[in-house]
C-alpha positions in Angstrom: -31.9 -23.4 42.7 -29.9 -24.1 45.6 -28.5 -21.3 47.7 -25.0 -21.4 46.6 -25.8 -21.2 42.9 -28.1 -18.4 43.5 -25.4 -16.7 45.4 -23.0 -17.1 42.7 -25.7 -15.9 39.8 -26.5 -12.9 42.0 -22.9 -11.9 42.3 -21.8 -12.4 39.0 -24.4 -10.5 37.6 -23.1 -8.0 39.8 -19.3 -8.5 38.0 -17.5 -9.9 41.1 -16.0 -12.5 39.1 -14.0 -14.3 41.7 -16.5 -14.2 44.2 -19.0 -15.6 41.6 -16.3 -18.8 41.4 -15.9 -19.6 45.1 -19.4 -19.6 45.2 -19.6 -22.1 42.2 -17.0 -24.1 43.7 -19.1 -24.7 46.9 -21.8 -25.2 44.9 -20.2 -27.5 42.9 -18.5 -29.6 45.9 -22.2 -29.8 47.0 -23.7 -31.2 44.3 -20.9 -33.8 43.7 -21.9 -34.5 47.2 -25.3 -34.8 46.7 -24.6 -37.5 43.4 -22.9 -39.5 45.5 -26.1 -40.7 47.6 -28.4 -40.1 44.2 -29.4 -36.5 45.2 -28.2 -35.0 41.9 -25.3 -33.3 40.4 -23.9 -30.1 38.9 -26.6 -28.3 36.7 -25.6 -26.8 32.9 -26.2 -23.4 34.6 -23.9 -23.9 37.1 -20.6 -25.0 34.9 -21.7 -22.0 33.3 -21.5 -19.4 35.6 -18.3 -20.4 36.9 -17.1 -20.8 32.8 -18.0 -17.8 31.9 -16.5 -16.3 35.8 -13.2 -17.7 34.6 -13.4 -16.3 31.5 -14.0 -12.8 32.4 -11.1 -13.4 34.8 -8.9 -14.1 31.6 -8.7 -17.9 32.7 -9.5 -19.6 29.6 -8.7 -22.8 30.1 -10.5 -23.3 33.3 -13.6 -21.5 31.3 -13.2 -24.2 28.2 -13.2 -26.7 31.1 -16.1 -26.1 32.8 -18.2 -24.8 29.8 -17.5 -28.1 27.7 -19.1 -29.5 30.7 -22.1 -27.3 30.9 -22.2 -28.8 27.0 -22.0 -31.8 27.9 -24.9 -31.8 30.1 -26.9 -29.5 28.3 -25.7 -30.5 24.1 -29.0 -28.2 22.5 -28.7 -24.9 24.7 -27.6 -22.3 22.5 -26.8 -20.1 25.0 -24.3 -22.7 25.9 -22.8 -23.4 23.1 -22.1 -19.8 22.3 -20.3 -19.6 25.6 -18.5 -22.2 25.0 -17.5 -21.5 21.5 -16.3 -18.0 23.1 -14.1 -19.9 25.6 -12.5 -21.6 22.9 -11.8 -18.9 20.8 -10.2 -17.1 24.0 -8.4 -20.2 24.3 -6.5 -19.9 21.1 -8.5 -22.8 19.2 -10.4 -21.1 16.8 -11.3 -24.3 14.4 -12.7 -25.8 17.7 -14.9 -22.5 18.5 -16.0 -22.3 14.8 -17.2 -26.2 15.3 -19.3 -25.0 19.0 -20.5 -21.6 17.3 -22.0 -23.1 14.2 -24.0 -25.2 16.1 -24.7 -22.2 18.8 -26.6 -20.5 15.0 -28.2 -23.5 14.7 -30.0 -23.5 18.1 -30.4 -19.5 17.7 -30.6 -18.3 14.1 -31.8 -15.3 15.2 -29.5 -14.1 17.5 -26.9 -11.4 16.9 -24.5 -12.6 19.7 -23.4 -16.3 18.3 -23.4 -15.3 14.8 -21.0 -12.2 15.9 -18.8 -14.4 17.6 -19.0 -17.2 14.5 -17.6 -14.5 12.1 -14.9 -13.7 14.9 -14.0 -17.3 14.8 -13.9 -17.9 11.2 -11.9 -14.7 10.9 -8.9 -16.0 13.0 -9.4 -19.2 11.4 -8.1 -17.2 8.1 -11.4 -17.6 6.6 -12.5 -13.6 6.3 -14.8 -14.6 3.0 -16.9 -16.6 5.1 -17.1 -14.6 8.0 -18.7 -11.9 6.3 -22.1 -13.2 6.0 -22.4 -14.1 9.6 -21.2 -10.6 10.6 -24.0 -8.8 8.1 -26.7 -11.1 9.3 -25.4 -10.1 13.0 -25.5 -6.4 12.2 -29.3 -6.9 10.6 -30.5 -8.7 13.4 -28.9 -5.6 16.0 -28.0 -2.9 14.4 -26.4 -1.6 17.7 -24.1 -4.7 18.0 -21.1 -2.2 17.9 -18.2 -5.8 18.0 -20.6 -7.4 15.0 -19.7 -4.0 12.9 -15.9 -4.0 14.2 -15.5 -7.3 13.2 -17.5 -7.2 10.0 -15.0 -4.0 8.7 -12.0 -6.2 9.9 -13.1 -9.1 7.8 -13.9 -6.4 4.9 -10.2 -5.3 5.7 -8.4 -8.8 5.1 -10.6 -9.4 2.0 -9.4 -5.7 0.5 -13.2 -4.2 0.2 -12.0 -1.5 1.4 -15.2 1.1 1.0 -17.3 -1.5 3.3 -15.0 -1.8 5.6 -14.2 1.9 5.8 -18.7 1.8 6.4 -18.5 -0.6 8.6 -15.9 0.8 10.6 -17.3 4.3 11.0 -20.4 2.6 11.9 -18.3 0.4 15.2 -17.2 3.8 15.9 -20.5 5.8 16.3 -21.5 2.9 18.2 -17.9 2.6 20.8 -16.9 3.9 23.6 -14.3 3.7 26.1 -10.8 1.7 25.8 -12.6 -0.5 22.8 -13.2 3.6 20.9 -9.2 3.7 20.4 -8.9 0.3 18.8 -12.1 0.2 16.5 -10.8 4.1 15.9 -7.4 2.7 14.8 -9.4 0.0 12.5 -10.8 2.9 10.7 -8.4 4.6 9.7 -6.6 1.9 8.1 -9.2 1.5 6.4 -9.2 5.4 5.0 -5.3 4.9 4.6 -6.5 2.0 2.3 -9.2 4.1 -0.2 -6.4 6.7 0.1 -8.7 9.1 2.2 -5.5 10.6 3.6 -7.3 14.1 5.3 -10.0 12.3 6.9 -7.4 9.3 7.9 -5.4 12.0 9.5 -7.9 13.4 10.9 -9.5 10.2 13.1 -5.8 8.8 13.9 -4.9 13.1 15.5 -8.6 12.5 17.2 -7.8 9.0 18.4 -3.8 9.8 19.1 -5.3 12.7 21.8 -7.9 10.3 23.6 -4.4 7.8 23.9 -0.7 9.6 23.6 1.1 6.7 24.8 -0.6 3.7 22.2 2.3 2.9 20.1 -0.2 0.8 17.5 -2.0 4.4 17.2 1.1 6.3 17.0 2.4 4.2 14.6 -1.1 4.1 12.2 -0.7 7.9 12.3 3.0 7.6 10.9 1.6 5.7 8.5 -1.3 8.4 7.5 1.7 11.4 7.7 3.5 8.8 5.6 0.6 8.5 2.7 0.2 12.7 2.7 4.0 13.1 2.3 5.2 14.5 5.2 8.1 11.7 5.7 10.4 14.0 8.7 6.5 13.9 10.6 6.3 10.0 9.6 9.5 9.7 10.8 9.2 11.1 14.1 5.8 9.3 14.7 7.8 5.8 13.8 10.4 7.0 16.1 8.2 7.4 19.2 6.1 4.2 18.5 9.7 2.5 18.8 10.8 4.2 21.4 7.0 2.8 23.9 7.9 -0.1 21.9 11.2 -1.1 21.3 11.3 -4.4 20.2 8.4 -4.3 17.6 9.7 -5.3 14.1 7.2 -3.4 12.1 7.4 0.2 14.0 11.7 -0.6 12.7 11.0 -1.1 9.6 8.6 1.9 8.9 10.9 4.0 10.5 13.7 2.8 8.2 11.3 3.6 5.4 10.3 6.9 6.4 14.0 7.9 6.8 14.6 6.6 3.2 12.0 9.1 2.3 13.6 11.9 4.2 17.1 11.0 2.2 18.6 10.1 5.5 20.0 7.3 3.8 22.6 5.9 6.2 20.3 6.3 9.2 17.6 4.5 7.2 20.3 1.4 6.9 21.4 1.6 10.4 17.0 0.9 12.0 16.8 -1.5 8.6 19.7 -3.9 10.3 17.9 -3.2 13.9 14.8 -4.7 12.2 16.4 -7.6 10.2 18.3 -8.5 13.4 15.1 -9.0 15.1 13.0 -10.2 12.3 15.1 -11.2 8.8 11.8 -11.5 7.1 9.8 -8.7 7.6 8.9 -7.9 4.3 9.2 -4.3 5.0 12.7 -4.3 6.2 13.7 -6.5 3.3 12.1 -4.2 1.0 13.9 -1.3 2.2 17.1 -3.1 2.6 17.3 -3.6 -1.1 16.2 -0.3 -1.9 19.6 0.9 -0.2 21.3 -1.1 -2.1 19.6 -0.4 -5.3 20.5 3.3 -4.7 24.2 2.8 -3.9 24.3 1.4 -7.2 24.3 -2.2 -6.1 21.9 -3.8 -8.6 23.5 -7.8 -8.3 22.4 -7.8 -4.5 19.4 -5.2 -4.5 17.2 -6.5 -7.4 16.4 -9.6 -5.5 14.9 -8.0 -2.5 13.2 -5.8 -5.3 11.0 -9.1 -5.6 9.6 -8.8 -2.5 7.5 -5.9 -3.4 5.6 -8.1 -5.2 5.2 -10.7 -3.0 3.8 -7.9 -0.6 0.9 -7.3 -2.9 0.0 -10.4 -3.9 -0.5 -11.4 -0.2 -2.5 -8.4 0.2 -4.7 -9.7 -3.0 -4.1 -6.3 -4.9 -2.8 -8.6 -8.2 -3.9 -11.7 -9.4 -1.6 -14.9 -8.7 -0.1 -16.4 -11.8 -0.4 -20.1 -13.0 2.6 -20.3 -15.6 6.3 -20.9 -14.6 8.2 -17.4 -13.6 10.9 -16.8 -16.5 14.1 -17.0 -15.0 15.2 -14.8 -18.3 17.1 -17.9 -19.7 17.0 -18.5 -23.4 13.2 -20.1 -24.7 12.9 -20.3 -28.0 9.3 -20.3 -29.5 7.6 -19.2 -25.9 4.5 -17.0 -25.3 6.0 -14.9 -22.6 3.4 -12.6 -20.3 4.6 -9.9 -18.9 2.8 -8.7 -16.2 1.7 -5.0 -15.3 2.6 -3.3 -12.1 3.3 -0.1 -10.8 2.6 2.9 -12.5 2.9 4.8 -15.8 6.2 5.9 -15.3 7.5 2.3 -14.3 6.1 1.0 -17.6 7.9 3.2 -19.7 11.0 3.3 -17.6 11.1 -0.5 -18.2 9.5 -0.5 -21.5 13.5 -0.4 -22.9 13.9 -4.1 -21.2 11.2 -5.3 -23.4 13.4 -6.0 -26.4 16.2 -7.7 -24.6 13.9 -10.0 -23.4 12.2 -11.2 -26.7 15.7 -11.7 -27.8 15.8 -14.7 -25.6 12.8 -16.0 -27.3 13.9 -16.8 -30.9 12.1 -15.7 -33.8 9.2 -17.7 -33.2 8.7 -16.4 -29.2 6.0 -14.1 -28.7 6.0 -11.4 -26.2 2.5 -9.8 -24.7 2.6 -7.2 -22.1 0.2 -6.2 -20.0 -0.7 -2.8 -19.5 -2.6 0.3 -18.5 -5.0 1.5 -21.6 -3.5 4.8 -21.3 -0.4 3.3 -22.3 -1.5 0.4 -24.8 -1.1 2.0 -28.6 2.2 3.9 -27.3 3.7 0.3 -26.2 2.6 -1.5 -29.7 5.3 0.3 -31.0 8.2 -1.1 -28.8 10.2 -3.4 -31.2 9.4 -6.7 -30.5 5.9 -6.8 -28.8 3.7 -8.9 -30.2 0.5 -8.0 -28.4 -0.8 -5.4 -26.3 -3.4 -6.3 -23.4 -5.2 -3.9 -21.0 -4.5 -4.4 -17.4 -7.4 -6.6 -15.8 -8.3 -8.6 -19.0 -8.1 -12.0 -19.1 -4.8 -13.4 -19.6 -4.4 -15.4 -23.0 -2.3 -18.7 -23.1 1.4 -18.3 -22.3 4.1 -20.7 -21.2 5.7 -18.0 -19.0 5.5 -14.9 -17.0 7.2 -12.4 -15.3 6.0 -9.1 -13.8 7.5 -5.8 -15.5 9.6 -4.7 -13.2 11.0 -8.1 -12.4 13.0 -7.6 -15.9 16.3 -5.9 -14.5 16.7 -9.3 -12.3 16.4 -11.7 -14.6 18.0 -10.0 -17.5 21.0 -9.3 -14.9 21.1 -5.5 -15.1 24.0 -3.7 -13.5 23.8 -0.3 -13.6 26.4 0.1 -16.5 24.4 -2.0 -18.5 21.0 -0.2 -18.5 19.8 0.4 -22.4 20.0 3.9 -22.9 17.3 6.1 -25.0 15.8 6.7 -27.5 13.9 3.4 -27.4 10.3 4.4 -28.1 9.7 5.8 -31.6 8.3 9.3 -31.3 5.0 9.1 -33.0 4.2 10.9 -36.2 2.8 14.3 -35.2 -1.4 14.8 -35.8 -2.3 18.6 -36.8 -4.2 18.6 -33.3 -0.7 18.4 -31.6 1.4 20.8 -34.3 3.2 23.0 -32.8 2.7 26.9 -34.5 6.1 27.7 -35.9 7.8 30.3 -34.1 11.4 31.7 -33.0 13.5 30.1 -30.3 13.9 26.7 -28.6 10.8 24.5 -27.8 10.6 23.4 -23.9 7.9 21.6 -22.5 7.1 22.0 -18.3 5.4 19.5 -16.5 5.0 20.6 -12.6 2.6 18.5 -10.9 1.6 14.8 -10.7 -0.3 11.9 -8.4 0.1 12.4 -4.4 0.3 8.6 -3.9 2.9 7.5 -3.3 4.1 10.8 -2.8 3.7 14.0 -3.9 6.6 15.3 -6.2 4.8 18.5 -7.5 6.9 22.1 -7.8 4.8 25.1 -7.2 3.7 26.0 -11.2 4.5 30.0 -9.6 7.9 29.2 -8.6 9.0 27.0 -11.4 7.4 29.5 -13.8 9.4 32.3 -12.2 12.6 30.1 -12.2 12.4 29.9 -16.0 11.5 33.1 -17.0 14.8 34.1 -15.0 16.9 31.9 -16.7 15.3 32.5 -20.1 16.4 36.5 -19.4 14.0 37.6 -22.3 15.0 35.7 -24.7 12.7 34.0 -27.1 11.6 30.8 -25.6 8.6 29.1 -26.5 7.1 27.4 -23.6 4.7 24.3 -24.3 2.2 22.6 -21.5 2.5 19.3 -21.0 0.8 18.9 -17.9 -2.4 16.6 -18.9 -4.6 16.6 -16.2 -7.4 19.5 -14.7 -4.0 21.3 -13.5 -3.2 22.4 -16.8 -6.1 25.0 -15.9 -3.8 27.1 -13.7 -1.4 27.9 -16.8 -3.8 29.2 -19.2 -3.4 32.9 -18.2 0.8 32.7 -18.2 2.2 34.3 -20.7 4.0 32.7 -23.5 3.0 29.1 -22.4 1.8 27.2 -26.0 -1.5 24.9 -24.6 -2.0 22.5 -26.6 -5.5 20.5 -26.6 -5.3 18.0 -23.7 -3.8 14.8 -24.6 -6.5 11.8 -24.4 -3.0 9.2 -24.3 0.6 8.8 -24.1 0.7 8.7 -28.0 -0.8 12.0 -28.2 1.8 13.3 -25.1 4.7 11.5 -27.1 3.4 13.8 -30.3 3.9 16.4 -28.6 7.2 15.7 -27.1 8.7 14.9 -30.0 8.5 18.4 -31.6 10.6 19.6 -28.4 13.8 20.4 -27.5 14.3 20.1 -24.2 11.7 19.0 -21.5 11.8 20.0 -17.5 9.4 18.0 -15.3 9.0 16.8 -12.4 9.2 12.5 -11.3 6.1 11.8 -13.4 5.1 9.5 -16.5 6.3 12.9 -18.6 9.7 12.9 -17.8 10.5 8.6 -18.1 8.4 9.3 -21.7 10.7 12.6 -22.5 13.7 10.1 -21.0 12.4 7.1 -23.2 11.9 9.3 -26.7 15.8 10.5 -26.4 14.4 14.0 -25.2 17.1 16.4 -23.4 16.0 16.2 -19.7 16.1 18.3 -16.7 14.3 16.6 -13.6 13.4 17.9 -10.4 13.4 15.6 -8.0 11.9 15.6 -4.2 14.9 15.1 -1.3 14.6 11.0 -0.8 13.3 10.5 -3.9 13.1 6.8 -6.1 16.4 4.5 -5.8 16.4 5.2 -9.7 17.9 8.1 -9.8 20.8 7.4 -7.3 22.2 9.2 -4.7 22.5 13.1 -4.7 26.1 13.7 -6.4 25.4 11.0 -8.8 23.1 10.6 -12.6 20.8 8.1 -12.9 21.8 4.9 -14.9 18.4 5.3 -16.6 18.5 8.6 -18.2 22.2 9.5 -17.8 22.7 12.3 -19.6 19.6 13.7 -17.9 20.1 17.0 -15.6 19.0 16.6 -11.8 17.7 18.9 -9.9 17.3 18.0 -6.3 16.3 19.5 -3.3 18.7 19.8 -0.6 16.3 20.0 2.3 12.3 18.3 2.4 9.7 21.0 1.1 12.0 23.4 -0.3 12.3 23.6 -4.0 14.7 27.3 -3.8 17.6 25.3 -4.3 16.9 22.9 -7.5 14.9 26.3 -8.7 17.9 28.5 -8.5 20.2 25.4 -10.4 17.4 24.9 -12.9 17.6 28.9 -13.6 21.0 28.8 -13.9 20.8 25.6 -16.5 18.4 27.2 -18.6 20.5 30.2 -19.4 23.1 27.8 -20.6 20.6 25.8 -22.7 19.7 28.8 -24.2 23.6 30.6 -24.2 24.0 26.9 -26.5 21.2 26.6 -28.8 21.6 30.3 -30.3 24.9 29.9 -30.3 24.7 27.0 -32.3 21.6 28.5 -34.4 24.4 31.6 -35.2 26.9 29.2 -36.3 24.6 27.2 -38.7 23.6 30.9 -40.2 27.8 31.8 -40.7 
């Protein structure tokens, strides 16, 4: 090894980058020197050196340059290859890098370093799925290779595997440290976010947001987290500083918009929606919330069509399975098998469930309409006039000519909110002795307080709402039923004149029960769209920012209008809709013995 060479290995081993590629440059002019009278040439190691100098120095083009020579010379070094395949990747030509890494493997199957950096590749390349395998075989082969775990849970990420990621993640981050501990960090908790982990999510993304204030990617992940445990004013403010380090990023724009959506802040929501859309008109996020505005103005013929791009959202993100027929574009098709796909949740189904007769309408007497479903939900739906055939949510799809997701239905069938089928439009089921009511004196109201957190939790305190009911009943006889299905049912079984019923198994048995009533008050949950759909008199309690269904405060919802809304006039505080409900109780109850006197004269 000439002198020059060595000087330049000695000092890049030493991280002196630039110095490491003067001396390679000497070197080099040397041994082009030397060629010249048959004394040699540049060595592989030497193109190396001052590659992988260049690289470290964030010159990677010069790097690709000099290591495609070193390849050149040198075509079976694996070490080589790798290098070079890292160049390229730095480089921004992944499908090259993938080509150089693979053989890299080849020449070194049992290294950790080229098969880490061949998943890397593959992975920008779009190609998660096969990066996978490289990545586990790297993280075998070194189990302290803390980028071969990173970029193993990133490639879990993109494919949706969301508990191995969430492994592999916490894995990189036992094994990080330093400026690369924030970003593997931030990795991890998106991956938390996505198994709905929302404590321990909120827990790494405070950690990581301490070790680095002024990240806006972190602070924004953490509005995310404060987003997914309902806390939409803390969301918002975490949004609003990611924007404000970052001013110009689309995505921190259009989560604030949503977050402020959330906080019923409705006109600031549309102002940062048209910041984003200025900058970006198709972030799918923006556009999303865009029509959601408009949905809840009442402006269904422009806000249904961005409605769509929920879906287009989750498809991307592989959480439903892409459909092969034509979409229905809700024009007449006589004789067609339509599919109509499930989405959403419970409440969704049955809020739409009134569509699903309009649109086998447009199919003739010979169409056939199956809908797709959750089980919970599948002998409750058989009963909707006009279904053909039930089918649990994940089966296998049987032959249709078209299909259309569920929620997709106001679009097509050109809904306006004047327009929206009314209840009752589900036939209450005949009541089973299990769900008999005992006889007994006064009106029959069923309570539902609670329901799921995700999206967001819409639950009322079961002390408070309980209070605000016995205040309005003022001792008269009321008889009080459960309907509250889950484990939370528990914390009513020691109140006083509540009827518990046995726990209903599905929505038939819930819609047995509801039937006997005469008035249900419940939260935004699958009870009160079933209550909504069997004709039930309704009394909702809604969250401040709550669903564009229900319209803005002031205004009834087009979907159960003759339902009574309670809303809350600031986040977190239900004293306000409590106090109203109390108040609309007593009349309920000042009407139905009146009425029960006057049937007796």
């Amino acid at each position: 090894m000439d002198l020059n060479l060595a000087r330049a290995f000695q000092v890049y081993q030493q991280g002196r980058y630039a110095e490491a590629r003067d001396w390679c440059a000497k070197a080099i002019k040397q041994a082009r020197a030397g060629a010249k009278t048959g004394q040699g040439q540049p060595s592989p190691l030497l193109w190396s050196i001052d590659g992988m100098a260049a690289l470290a120095l964030g010159d990677a083009g010069a790097a690709v340059a000099s290591l495609q020579r070193a390849v050149a010379l040198a075509p079976h070094d694996g070490t080589i290859l790798n290098d070079c395949g890292l160049a390229l990747l730095s480089s921004g030509q992944p499908e090259e890098a993938v080509v150089m890494l693979k053989q890299a493997v080849a020449r070194l199957p049992n290294v950790a370093h080229p098969l880490c950096n061949l998943g890397n590749a593959l992975r920008q390349c779009g190609q998660s799925a096969a990066a996978i395998e490289p990545l586990r075989q790297a993280t075998r082969l070194a189990p302290e290779h803390m980028a071969a775990w990173h970029n193993l849970g990133l490639a879990l990420l993109e494919q949706g595997q969301w508990g191995e990621a969430e492994q592999a993640l916490g894995q990189a981050v036992e094994l990080s440290d330093g400026d690369n501990q924030i970003l593997v960090r931030q990795h991890w908790v998106e991956a938390l976010r996505q198994l709905g982990e929302w404590e321990r999510a909120f827990e790494q993304a405070r950690f990581a947001y301490h070790l680095s204030p002024d990240n806006p990617q972190l602070i924004n992940e953490l509005g995310l987290v404060l987003k997914g445990l309902s806390r939409p004013d803390q969301a918002e403010a975490a949004f609003a500083e990611a924007c404000r380090l970052q001013p110009e990023n689309v995505q921190y724009l259009a989560n604030r918009a949503t977050a402020l959506f959330d906080c019923g802040q409705y006109d600031d929501a549309a102002d940062v929606c048209r910041q984003a859309l200025e900058l970006d008109p198709c972030n799918l996020t923006a556009l999303s919330c865009h029509g959601e505005l408009l949905l809840i103005n009442g402006n269904y013929q422009q806000g249904l069509p961005y409605w769509e791009i929920r879906w287009a959202a989750l498809e991307s993100a592989g959480r439903f399975r892409q459909a092969l027929a034509p979409t229905w574009d809700g024009s007449s098709s006589p004789g067609a098998t339509l599919l109509i796909r499930n989405e959403q949740g419970f409440g969704d189904t049955l809020m739409m469930a009134r569509l699903l007769t309009p649109a086998v309408r447009r199919l003739g007497p010979k169409g056939r309409l199956v809908l797709e479903c959750p089980e919970p939900l599948m002998s409750l739906m058989e009963n909707v006039a006009g279904v053909h055939t039930t089918l649990r949510r994940g089966r296998d799809w049987p032959a249709h000519d078209l299909q259309i997701n569920l929620m997709s239905l106001p679009r097509v069938l050109g809904l306006i909110p004047e327009t929206v089928p009314h209840a009752p439009y589900l036939p209450v089921p005949s009541s089973q002795q299990a769900w008999s009511i005992p006889a007994g004196d006064g009106p029959l109201i069923g309570i539902c307080w609670a329901g799921a957190a995700v999206p967001r939790d819409r639950s009322v305190p079961l002390s408070e709402l309980w209070t605000a009911l016995q205040q309005g009943a003022a001792g008269r006889s009321v008889r009080w039923v459960c309907l509250q299905a889950d484990d939370r049912r528990d914390n009513a079984a020691n109140l006083a004149g509540l009827h518990m019923p046995p726990a209903p198994r599905t929505f038939v048995d819930t819609a047995a029960i509801i039937g006997q009533l005469d008035a249900v008050v419940s939260i935004d949950t699958a009870v009160l769209h079933l209550a909504g759909a069997l004709g039930i008199p309704l009394a909702a309690l809604l969250v401040k920012g709550c669903d564009w269904r229900y319209g803005r405060p002031g205004t009834r919802s087009p979907w159960y209008p003759d339902a009574s809304l309670f809303r809350q006039a600031a986040l977190y505080d239900w004293s306000q809709p409590l106090s109203a409900l109390s108040q609309w109780v007593g009349q309920q109850l000042d009407g139905w013995f009146i009425e029960r006197r006057r049937r007796w004269w």
